[in-house]
PyMOL Python script that loads the backbone (N, CA, C, O; Angstrom):
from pymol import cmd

cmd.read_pdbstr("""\
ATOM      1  N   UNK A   1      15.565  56.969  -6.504  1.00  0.00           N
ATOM      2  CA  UNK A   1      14.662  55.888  -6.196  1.00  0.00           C
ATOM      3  C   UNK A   1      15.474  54.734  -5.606  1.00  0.00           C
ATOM      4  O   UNK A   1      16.406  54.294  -6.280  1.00  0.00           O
ATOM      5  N   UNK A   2      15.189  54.171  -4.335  1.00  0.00           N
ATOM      6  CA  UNK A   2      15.561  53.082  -3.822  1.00  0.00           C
ATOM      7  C   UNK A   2      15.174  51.951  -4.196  1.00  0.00           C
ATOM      8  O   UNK A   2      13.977  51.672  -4.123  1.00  0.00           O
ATOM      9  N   UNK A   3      16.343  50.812  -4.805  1.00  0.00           N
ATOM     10  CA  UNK A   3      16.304  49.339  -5.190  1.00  0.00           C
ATOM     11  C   UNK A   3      15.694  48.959  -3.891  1.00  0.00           C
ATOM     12  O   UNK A   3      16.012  49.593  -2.884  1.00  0.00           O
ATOM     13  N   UNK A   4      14.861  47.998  -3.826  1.00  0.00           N
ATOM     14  CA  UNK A   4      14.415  47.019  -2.893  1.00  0.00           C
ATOM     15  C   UNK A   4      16.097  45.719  -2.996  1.00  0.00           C
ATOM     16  O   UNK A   4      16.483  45.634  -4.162  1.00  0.00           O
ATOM     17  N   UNK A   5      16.512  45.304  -2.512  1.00  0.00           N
ATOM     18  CA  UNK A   5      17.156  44.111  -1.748  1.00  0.00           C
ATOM     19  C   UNK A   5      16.954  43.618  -0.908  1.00  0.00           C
ATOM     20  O   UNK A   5      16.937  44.033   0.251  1.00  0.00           O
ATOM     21  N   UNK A   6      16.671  42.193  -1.491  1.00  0.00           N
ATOM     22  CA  UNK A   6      16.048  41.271  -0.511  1.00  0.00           C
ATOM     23  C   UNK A   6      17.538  40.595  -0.429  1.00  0.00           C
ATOM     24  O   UNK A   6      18.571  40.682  -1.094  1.00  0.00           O
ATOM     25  N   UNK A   7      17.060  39.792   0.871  1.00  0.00           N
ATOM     26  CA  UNK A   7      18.577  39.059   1.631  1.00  0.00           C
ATOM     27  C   UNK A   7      18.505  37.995   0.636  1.00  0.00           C
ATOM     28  O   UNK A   7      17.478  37.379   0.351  1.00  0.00           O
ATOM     29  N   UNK A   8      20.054  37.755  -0.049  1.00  0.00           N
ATOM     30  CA  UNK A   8      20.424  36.462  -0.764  1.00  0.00           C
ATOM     31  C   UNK A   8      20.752  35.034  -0.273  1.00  0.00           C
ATOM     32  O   UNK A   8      21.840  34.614  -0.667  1.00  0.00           O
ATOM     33  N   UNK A   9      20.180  34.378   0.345  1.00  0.00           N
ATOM     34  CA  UNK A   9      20.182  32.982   0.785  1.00  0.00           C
ATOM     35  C   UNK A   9      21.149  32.207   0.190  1.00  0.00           C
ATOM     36  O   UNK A   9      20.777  31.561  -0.789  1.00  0.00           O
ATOM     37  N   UNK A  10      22.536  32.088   0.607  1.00  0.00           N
ATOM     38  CA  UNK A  10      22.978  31.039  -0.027  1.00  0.00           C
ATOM     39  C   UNK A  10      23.680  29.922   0.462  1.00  0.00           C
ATOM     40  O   UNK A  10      24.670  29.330   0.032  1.00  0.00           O
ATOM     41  N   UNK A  11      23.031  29.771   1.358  1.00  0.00           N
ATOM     42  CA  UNK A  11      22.676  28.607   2.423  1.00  0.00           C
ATOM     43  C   UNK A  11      21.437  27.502   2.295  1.00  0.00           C
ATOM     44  O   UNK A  11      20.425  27.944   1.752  1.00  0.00           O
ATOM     45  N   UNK A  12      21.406  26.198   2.707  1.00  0.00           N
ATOM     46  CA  UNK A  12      20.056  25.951   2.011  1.00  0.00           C
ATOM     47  C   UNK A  12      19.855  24.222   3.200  1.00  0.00           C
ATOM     48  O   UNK A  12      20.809  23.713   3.788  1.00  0.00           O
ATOM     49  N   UNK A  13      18.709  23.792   3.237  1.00  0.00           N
ATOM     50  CA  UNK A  13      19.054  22.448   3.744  1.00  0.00           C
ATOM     51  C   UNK A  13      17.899  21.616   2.166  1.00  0.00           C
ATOM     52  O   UNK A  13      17.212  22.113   1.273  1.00  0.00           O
ATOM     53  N   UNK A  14      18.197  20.423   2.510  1.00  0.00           N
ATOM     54  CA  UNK A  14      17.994  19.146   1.824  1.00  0.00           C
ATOM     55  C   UNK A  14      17.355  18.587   2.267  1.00  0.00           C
ATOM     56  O   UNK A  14      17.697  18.000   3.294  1.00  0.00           O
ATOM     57  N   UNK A  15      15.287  18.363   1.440  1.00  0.00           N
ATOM     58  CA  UNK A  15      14.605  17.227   2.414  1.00  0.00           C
ATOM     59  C   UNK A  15      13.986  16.531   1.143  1.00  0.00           C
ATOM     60  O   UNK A  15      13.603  17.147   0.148  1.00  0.00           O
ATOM     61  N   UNK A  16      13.922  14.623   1.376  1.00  0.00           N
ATOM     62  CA  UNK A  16      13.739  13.941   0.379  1.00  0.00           C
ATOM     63  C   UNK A  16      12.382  13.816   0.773  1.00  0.00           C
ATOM     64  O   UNK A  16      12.124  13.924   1.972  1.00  0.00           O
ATOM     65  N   UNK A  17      11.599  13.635   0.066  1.00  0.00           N
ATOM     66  CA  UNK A  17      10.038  13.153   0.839  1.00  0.00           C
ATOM     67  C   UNK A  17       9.544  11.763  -0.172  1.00  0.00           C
ATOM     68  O   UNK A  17       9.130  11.725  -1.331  1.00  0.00           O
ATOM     69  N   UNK A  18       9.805  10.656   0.873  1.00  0.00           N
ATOM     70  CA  UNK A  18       9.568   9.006   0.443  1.00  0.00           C
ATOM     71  C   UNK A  18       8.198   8.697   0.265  1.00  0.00           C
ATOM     72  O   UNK A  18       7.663   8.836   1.365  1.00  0.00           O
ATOM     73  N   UNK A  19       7.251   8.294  -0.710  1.00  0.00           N
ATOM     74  CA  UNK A  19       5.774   8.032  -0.794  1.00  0.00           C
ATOM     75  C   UNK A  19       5.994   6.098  -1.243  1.00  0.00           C
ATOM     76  O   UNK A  19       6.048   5.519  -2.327  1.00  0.00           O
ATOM     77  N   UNK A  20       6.082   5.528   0.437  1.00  0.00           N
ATOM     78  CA  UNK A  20       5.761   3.998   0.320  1.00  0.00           C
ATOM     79  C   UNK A  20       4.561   3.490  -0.636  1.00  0.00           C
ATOM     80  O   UNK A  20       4.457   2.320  -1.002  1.00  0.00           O
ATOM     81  N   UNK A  21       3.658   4.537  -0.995  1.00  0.00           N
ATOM     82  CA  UNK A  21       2.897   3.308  -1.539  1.00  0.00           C
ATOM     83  C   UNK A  21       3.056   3.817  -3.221  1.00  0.00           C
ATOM     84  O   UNK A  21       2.601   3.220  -4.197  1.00  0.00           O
ATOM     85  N   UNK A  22       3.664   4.809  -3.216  1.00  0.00           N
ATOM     86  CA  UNK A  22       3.923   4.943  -4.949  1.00  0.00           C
ATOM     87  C   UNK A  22       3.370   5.921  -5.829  1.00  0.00           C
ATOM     88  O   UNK A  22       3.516   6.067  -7.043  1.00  0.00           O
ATOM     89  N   UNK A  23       2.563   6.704  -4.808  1.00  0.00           N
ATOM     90  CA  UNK A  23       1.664   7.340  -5.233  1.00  0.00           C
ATOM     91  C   UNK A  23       1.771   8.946  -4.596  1.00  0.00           C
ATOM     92  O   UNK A  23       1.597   9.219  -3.408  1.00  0.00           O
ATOM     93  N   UNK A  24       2.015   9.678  -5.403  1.00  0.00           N
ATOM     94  CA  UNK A  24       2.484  11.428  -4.948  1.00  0.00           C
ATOM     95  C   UNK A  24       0.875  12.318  -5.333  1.00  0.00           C
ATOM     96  O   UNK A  24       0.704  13.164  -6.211  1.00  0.00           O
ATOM     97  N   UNK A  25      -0.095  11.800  -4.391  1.00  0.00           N
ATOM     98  CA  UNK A  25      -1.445  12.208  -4.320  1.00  0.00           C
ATOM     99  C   UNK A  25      -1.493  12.814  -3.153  1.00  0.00           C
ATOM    100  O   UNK A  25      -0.663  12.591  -2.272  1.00  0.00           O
ATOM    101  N   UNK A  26      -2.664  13.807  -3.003  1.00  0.00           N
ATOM    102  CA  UNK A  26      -3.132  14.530  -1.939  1.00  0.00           C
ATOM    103  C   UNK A  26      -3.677  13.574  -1.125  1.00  0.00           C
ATOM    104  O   UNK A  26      -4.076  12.547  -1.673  1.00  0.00           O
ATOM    105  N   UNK A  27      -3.819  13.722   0.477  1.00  0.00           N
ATOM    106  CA  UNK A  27      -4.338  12.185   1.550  1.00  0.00           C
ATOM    107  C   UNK A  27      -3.130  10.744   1.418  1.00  0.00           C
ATOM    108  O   UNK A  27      -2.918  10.045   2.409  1.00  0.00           O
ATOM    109  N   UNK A  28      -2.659  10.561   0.511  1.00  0.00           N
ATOM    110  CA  UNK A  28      -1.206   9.267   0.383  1.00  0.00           C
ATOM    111  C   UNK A  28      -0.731   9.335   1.778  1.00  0.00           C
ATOM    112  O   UNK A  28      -1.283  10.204   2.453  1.00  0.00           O
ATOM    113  N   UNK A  29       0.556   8.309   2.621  1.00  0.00           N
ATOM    114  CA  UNK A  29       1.133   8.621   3.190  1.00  0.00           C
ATOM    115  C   UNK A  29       2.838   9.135   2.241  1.00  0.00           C
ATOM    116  O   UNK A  29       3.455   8.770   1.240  1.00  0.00           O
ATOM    117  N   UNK A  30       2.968  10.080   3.252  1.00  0.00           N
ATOM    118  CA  UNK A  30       4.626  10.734   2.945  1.00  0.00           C
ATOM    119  C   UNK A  30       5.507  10.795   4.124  1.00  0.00           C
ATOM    120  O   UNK A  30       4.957  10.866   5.223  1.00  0.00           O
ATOM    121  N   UNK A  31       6.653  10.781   4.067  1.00  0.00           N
ATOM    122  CA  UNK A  31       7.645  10.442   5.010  1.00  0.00           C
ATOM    123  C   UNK A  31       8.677  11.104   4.338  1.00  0.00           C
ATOM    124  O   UNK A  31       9.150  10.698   3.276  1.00  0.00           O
ATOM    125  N   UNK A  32       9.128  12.359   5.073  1.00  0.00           N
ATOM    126  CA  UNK A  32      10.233  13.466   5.251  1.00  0.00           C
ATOM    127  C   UNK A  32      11.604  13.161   5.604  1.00  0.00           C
ATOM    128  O   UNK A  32      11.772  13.584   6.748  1.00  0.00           O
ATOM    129  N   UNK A  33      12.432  12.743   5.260  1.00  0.00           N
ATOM    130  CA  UNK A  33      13.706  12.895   5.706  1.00  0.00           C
ATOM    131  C   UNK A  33      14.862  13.771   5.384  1.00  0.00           C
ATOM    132  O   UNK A  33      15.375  13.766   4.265  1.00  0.00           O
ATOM    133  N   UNK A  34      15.349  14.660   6.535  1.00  0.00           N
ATOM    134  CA  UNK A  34      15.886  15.882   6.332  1.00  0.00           C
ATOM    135  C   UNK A  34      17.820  14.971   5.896  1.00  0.00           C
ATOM    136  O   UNK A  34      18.358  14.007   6.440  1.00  0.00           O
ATOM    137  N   UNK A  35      18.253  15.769   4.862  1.00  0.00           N
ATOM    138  CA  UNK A  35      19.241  14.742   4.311  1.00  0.00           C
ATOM    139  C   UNK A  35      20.241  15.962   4.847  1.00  0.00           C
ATOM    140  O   UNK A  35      19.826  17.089   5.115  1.00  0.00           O
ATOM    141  N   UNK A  36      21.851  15.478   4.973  1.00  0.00           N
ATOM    142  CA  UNK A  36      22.975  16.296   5.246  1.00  0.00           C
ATOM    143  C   UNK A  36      23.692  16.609   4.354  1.00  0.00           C
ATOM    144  O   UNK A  36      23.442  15.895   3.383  1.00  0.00           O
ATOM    145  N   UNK A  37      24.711  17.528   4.093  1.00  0.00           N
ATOM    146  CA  UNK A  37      25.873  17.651   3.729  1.00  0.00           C
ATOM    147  C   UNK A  37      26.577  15.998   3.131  1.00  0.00           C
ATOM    148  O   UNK A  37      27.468  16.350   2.359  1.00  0.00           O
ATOM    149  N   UNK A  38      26.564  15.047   3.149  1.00  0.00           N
ATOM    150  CA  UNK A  38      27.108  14.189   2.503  1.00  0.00           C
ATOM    151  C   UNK A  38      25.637  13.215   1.670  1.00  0.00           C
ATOM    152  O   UNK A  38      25.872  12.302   0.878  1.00  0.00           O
ATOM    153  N   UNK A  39      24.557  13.532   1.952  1.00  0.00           N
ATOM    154  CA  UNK A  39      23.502  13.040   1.496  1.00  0.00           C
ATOM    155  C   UNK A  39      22.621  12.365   2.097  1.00  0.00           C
ATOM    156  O   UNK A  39      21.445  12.353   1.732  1.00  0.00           O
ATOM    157  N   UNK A  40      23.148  11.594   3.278  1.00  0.00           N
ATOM    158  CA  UNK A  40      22.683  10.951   4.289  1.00  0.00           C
ATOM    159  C   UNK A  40      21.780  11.580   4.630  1.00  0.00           C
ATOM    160  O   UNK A  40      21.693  12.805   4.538  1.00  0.00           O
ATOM    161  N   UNK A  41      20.522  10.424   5.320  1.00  0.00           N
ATOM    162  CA  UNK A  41      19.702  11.143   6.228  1.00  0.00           C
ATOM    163  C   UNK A  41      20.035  11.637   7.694  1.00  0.00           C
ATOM    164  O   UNK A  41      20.630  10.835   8.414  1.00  0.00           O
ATOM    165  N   UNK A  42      19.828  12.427   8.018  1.00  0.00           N
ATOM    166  CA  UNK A  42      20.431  12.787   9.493  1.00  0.00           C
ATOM    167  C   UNK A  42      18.734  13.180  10.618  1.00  0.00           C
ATOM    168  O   UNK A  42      17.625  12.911  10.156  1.00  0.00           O
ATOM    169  N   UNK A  43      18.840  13.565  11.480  1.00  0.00           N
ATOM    170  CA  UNK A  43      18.009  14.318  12.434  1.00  0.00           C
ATOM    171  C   UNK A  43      17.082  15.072  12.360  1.00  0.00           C
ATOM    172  O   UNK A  43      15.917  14.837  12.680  1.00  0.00           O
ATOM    173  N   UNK A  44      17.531  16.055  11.924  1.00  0.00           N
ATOM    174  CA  UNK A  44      17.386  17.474  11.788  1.00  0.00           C
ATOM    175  C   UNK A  44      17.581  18.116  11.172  1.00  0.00           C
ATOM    176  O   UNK A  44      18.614  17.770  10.599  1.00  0.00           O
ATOM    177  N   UNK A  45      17.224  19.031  10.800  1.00  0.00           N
ATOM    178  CA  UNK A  45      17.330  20.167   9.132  1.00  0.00           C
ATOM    179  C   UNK A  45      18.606  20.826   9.376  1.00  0.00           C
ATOM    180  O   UNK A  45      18.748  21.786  10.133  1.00  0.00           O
ATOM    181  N   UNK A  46      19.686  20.168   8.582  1.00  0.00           N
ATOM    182  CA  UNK A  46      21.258  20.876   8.860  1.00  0.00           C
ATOM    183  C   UNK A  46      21.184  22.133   7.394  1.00  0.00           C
ATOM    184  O   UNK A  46      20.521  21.595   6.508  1.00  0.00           O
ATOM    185  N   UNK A  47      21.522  23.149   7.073  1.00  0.00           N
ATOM    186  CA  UNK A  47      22.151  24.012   6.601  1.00  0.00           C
ATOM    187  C   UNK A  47      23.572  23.667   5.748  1.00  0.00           C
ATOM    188  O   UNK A  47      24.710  23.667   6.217  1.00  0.00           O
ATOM    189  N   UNK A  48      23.151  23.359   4.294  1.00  0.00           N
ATOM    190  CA  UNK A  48      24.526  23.286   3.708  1.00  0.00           C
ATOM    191  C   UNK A  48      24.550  23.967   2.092  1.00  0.00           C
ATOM    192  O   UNK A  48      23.621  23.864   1.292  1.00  0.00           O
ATOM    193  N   UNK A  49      25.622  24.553   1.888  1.00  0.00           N
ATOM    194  CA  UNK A  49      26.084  25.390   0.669  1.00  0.00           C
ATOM    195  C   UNK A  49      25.155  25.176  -0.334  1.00  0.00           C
ATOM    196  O   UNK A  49      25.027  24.046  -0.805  1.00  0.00           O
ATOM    197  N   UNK A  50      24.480  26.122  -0.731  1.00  0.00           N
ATOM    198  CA  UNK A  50      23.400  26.116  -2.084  1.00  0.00           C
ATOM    199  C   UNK A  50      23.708  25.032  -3.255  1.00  0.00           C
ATOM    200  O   UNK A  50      23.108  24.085  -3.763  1.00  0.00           O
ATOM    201  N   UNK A  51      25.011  25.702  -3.417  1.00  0.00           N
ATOM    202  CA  UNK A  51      25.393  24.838  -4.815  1.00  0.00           C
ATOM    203  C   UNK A  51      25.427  23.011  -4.647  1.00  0.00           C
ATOM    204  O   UNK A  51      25.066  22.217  -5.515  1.00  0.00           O
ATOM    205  N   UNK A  52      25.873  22.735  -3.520  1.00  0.00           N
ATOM    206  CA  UNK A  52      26.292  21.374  -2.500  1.00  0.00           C
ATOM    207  C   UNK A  52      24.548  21.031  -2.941  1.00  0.00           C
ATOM    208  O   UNK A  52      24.271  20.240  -3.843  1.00  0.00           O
ATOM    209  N   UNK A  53      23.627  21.679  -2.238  1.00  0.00           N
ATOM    210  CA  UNK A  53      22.542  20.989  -1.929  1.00  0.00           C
ATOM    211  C   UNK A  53      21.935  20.975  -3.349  1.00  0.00           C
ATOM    212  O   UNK A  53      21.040  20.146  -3.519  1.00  0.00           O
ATOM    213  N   UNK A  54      22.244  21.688  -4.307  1.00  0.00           N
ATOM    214  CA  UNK A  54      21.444  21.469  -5.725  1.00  0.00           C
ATOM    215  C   UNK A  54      22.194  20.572  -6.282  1.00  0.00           C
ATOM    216  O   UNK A  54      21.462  19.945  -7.048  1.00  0.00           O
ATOM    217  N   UNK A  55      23.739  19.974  -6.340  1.00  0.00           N
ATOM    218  CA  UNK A  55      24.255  19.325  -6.760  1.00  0.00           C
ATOM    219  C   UNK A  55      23.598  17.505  -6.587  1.00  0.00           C
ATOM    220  O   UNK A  55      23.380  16.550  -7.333  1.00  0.00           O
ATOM    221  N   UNK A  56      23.466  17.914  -4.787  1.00  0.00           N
ATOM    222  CA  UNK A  56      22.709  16.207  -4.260  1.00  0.00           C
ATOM    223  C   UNK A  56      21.576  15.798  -5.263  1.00  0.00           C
ATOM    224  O   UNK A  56      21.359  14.841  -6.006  1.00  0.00           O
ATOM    225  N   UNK A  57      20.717  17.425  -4.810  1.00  0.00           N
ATOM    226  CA  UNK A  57      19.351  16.741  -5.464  1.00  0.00           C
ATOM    227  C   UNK A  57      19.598  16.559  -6.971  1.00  0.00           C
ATOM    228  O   UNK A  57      19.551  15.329  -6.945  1.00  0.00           O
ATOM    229  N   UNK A  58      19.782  16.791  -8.014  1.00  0.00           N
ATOM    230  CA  UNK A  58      20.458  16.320  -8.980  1.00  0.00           C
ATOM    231  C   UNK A  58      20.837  14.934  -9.246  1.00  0.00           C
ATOM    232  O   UNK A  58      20.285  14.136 -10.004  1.00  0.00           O
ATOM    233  N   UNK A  59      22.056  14.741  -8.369  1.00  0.00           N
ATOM    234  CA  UNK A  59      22.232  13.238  -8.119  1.00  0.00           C
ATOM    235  C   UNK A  59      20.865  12.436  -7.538  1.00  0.00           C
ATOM    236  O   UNK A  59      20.365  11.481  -8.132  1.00  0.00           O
ATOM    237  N   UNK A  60      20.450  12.881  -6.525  1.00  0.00           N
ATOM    238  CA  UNK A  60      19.163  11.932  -5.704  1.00  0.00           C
ATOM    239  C   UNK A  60      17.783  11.909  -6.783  1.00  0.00           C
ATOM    240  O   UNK A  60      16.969  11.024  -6.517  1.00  0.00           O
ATOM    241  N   UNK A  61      17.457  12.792  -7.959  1.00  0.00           N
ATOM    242  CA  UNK A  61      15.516  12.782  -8.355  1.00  0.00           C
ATOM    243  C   UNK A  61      16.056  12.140  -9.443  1.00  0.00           C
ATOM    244  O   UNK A  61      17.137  12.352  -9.992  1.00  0.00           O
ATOM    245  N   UNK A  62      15.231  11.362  -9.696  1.00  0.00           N
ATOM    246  CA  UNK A  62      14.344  10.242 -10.545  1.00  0.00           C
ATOM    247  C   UNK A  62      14.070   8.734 -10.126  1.00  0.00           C
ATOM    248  O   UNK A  62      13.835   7.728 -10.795  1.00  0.00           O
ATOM    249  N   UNK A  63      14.212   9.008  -8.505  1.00  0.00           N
ATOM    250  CA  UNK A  63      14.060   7.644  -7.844  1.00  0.00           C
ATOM    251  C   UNK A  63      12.553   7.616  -7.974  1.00  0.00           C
ATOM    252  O   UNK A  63      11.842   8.621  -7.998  1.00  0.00           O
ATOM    253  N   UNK A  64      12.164   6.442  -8.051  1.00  0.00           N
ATOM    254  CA  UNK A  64      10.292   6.390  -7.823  1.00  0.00           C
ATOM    255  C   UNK A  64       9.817   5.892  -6.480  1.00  0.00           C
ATOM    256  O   UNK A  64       9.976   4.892  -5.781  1.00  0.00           O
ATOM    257  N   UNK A  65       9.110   7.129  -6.427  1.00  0.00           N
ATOM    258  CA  UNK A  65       8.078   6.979  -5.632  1.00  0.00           C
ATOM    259  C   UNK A  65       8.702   8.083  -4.268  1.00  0.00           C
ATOM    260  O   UNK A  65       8.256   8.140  -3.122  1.00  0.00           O
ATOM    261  N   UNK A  66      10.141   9.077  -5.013  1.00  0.00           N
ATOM    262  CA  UNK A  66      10.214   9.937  -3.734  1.00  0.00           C
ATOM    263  C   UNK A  66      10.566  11.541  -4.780  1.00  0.00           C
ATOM    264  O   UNK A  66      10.673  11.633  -6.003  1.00  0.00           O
ATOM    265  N   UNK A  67      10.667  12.583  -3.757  1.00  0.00           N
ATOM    266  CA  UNK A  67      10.890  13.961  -4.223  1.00  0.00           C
ATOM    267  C   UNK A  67      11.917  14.939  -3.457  1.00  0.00           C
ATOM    268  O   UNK A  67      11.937  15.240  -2.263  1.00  0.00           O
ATOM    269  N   UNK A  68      12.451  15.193  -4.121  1.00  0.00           N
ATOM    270  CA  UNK A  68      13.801  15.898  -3.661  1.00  0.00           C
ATOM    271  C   UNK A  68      13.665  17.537  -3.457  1.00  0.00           C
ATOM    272  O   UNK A  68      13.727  18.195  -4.495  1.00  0.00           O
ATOM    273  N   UNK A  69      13.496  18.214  -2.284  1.00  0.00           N
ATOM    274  CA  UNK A  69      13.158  19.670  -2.226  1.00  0.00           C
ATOM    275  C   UNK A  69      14.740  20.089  -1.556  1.00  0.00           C
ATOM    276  O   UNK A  69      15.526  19.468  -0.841  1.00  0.00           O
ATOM    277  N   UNK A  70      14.756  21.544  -2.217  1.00  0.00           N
ATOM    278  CA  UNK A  70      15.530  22.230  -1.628  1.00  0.00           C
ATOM    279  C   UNK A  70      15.337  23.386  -1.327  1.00  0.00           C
ATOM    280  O   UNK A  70      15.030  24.225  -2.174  1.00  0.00           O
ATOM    281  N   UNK A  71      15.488  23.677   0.025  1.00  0.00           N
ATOM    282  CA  UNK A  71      14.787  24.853   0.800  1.00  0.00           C
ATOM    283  C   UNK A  71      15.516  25.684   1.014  1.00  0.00           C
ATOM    284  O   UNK A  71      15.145  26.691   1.616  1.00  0.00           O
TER     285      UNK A  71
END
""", "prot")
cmd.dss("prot")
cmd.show_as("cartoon", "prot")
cmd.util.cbc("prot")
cmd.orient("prot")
């Protein structure tokens, strides 16, 4: 019988999502910023080391009024 293996991702990018008015409701406004390798916001969705990007968000969630995903 053949194991299924799925591809192991261990690559990842970093996006904070800012809610100006305070409120993490469905209809709110939200504002995406794709963060880098040093934490900064940058451009564009950069690609950095799994462990790196779980380490940030760690450091970055329990700010209010934003949410830390890692993709």
């Amino acid at each position: 019988m053949a194991l299924p293996s799925a591809p192991c991702c261990e690559i990842r990018t970093l996006v904070l999502h800012v809610y100006p008015d305070g409120i993490k409701a469905y209809g709110h406004e939200r504002l995406t910023t794709p963060l880098g390798r040093r934490g900064k916001p940058v451009k564009k969705l950069r690609l950095i080391p799994a462990e790196r990007a779980h380490a940030l968000a760690r450091k970055l969630q329990g700010r209010f009024g934003t949410t830390v995903s890692v993709l």
